[in-house]
C-alpha positions in Angstrom: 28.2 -30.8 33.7 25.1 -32.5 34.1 21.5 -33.2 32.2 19.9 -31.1 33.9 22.1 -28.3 33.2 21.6 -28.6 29.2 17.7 -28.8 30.2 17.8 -25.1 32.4 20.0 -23.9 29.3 17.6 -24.9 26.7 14.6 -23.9 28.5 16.0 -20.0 28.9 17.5 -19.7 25.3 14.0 -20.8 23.8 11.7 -18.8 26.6 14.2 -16.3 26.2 13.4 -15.0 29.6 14.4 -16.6 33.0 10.8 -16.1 34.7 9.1 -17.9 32.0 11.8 -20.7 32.0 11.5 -21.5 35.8 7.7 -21.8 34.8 8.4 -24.3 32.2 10.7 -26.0 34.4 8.2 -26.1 37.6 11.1 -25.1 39.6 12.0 -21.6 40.9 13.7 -18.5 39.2 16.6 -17.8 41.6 18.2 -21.6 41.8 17.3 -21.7 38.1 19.6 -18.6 37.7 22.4 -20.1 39.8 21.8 -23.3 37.8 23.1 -21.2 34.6 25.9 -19.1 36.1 27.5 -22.5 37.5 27.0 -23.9 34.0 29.1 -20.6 32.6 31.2 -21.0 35.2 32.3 -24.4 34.6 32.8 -23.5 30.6 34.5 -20.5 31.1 32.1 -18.5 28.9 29.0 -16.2 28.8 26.4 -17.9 27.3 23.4 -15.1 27.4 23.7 -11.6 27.2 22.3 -10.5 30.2 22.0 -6.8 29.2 19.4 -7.5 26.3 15.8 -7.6 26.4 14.5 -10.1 25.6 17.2 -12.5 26.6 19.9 -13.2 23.4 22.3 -15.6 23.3 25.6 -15.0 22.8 27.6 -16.5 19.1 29.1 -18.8 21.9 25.5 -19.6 23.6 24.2 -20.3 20.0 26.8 -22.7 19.2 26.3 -24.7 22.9 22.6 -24.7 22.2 22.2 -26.5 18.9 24.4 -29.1 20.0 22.6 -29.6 23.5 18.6 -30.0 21.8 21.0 -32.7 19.9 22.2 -34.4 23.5 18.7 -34.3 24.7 17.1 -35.5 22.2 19.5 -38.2 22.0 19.3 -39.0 25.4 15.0 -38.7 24.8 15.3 -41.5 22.2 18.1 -43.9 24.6 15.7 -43.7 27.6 12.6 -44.0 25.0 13.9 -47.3 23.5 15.7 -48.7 26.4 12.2 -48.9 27.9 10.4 -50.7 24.5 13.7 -53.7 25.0 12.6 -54.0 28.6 8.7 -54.0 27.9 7.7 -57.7 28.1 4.6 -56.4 26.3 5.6 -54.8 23.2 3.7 -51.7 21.7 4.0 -49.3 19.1 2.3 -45.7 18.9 1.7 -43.7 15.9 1.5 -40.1 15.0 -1.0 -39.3 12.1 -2.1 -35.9 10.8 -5.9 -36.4 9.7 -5.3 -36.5 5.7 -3.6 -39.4 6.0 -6.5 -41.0 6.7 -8.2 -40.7 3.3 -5.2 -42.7 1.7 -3.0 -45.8 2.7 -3.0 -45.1 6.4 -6.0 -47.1 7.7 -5.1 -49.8 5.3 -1.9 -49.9 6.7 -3.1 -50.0 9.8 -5.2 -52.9 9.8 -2.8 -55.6 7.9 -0.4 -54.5 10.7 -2.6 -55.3 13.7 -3.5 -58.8 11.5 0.1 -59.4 11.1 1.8 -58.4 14.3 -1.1 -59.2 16.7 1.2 -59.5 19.6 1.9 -55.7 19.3 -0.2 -53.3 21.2 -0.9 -50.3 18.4 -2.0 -47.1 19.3 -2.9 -43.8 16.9 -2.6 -40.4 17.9 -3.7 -37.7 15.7 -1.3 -34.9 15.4 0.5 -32.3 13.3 3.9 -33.1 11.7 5.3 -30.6 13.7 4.0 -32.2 17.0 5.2 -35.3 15.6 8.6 -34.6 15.9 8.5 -33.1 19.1 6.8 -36.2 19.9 9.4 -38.9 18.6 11.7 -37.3 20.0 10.3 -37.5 23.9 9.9 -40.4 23.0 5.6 -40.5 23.2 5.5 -41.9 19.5 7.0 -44.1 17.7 6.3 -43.7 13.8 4.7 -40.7 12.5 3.1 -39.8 9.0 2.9 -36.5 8.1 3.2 -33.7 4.9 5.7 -31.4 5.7 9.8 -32.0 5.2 11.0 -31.1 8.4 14.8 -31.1 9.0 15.9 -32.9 12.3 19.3 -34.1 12.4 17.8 -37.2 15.3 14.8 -37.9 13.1 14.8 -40.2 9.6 12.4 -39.4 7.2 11.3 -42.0 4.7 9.1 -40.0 1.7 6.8 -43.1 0.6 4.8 -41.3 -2.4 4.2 -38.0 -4.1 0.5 -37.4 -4.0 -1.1 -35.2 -6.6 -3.0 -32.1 -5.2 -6.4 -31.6 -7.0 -9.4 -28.7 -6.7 -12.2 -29.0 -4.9 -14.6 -26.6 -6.0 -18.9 -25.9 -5.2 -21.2 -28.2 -7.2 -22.3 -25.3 -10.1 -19.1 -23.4 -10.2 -18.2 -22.2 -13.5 -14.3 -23.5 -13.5 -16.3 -27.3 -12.9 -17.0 -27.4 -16.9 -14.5 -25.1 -18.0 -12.2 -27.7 -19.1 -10.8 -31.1 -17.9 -8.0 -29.7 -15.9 -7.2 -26.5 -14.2 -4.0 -24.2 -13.8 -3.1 -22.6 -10.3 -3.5 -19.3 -12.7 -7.4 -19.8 -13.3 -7.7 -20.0 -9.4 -6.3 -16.5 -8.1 -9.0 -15.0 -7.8 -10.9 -17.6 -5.8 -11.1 -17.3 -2.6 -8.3 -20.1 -1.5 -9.4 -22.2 2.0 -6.4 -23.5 2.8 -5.7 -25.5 6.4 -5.0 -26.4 9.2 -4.7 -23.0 10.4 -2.3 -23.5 13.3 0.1 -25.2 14.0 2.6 -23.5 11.2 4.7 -24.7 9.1 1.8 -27.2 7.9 -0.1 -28.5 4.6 -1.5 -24.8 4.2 2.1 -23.7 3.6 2.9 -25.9 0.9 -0.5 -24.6 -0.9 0.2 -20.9 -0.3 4.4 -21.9 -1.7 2.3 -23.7 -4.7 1.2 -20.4 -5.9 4.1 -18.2 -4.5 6.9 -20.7 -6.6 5.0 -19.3 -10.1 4.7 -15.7 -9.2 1.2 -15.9 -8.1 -0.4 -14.2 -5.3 -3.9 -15.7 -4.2 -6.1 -12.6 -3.8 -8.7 -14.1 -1.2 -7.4 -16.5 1.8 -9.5 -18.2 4.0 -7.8 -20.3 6.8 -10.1 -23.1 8.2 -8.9 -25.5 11.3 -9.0 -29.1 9.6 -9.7 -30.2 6.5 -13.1 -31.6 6.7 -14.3 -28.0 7.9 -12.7 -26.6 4.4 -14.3 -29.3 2.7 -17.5 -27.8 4.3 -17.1 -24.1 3.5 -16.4 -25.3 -0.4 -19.9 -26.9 -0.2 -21.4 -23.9 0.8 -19.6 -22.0 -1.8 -17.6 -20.3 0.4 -14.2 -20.6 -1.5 -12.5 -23.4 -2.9 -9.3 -25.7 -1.8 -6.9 -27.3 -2.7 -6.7 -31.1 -1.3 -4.6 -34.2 -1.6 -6.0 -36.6 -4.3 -7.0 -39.2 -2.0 -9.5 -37.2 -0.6 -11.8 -38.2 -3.6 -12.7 -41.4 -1.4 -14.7 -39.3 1.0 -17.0 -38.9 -2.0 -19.1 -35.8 -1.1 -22.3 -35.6 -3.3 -22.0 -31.2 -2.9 -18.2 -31.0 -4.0 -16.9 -31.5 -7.3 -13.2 -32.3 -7.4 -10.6 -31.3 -10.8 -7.3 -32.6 -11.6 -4.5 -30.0 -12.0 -2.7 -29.3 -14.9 0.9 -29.4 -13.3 2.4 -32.9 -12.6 5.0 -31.1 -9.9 1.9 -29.8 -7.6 2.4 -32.9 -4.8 2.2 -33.4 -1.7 4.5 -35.8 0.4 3.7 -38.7 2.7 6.4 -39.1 4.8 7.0 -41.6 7.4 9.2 -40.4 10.3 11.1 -42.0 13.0 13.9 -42.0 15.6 17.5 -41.8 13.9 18.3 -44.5 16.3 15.3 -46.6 16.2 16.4 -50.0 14.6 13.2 -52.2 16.3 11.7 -54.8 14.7 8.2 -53.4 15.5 8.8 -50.2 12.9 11.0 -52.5 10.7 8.2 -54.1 9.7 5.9 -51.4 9.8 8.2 -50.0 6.9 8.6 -53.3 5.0 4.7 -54.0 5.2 4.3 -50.1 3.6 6.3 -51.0 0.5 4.4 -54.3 0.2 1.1 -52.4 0.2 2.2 -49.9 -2.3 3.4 -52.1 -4.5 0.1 -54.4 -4.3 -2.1 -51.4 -5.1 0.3 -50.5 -8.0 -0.2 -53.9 -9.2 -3.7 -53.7 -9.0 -4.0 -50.2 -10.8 -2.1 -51.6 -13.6 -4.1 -55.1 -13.7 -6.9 -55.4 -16.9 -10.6 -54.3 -15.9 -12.3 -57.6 -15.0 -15.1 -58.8 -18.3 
């Protein structure tokens, strides 16, 4: 058995159909087919129902499957690293999804590049999702992102809990009703929540907010990004719920109130190869804690006189 045989395998059991497969593969359909009867033939089982439409796999097929995305994306991350250890240039490129931006991440960013000026850093703007995907072809290597995504070849460090806050239309009543606001008050808003593809993504944790206290938002509104959200609350269009950092954009036609509920967060995680012991996201980690312990520091240090 071969690579490339776990690669046809996994590209019919997630196309689900051999036509689309060969397509994906850039090969064609028939040696593709062969390709997968030799690979049952060599196991001595039936990995696909062949009878079923769309194509299933078989309680045998399943169990093959799961552990051959593992193989590749083992293999991904070997061939991914193997090529950083030979670079005589060294580089490092990280996934970001765009609220990130408003918090740590530029920060970040910047002592890095001043500290580790012999590495070549590059940022790609992406969805946690895609991140994964990504880190594991081996086309990133660190990636920040919201959403707890279970990967048994990725290692997810969670580096803070933000607090989710209510941005509401300069003028709307709920702006003076009180110092803080309960997801309750909100249900009958209309709720802009984003990005609206790809899914799972931030918009799911705000829509689980509500759903985890028996509430059901009455109006949804999904916008692509969250600077267009931002937009449609300024023109009184709805209201959303964002991160806390987002206060730094300081937009003169929102207004922005705390939440009453210390468990409404959202995660920062930093993601990265299982395997990946470089120095280059060593320090990338190490630098992170340094920086959040600084601005700790410097929250709880007296107001100047």
């Amino acid at each position: 058995m071969e690579l490339r045989h776990l690669r046809y395998f996994v590209a019919v059991a997630e196309e689900r159909n051999f036509t689309r497969a060969a397509q994906r593969l850039h090969i064609a359909q028939p040696p593709l087919s062969r390709q997968i009867q030799q690979l049952e033939e060599m196991l001595g089982v039936q990995l696909f129902e062949r009878d079923s439409r769309p194509l299933k796999l078989t309680d045998t097929g399943r169990f093959f499957y799961q552990h051959a995305v593992q193989l590749l994306a083992q293999t991904a991350e070997l061939e991914s690293m193997t090529r950083r250890v030979g670079k005589i240039e060294r580089s490092l490129s990280v996934g970001f999804v765009g609220s990130t931006l408003y918090g740590m991440l530029p920060k970040i960013i910047r002592r890095y590049r001043q500290e580790n000026s012999e590495v070549e850093l590059s940022l790609i703007e992406m969805s946690t999702t895609d991140q994964i995907k990504a880190l594991k072809e081996g086309r990133i290597d660190v990636g920040f992102g919201r959403i707890r995504l279970e990967d048994p070849s990725i290692r997810r460090v969670v580096l803070r809990e933000e607090r989710l806050i209510v941005a509401l239309p300069l003028g709307h009543p709920l702006v003076a009703a009180r110092p803080t606001l309960s997801l309750r008050e909100l249900v009958n808003e209309t709720i802009i929540i984003y990005p609206k593809h790809p899914r799972p993504s931030y918009a799911d944790q705000v829509l689980a907010a509500f759903h985890d206290r028996a509430l059901e938002p009455q109006h949804i509104y999904e916008a692509r990004e969250l600077q267009i959200a931002l937009g449609l609350v300024a023109a009184g269009e709805g209201i959303s719920i964002v991160p806390s950092s987002v206060y730094g954009l300081k937009r003169d036609d929102v207004s922005y109130k705390d939440l009453d509920d210390a468990k409404l967060v959202s995660p920062i995680i930093m993601s990265t190869r299982m395997l990946d012991e470089s120095e280059d996201v060593r320090r990338m980690l190490e630098l992170i804690y340094v920086l959040y312990a600084e601005e700790k520091m410097e929250h709880l240090a007296p107001p100047e006189r």
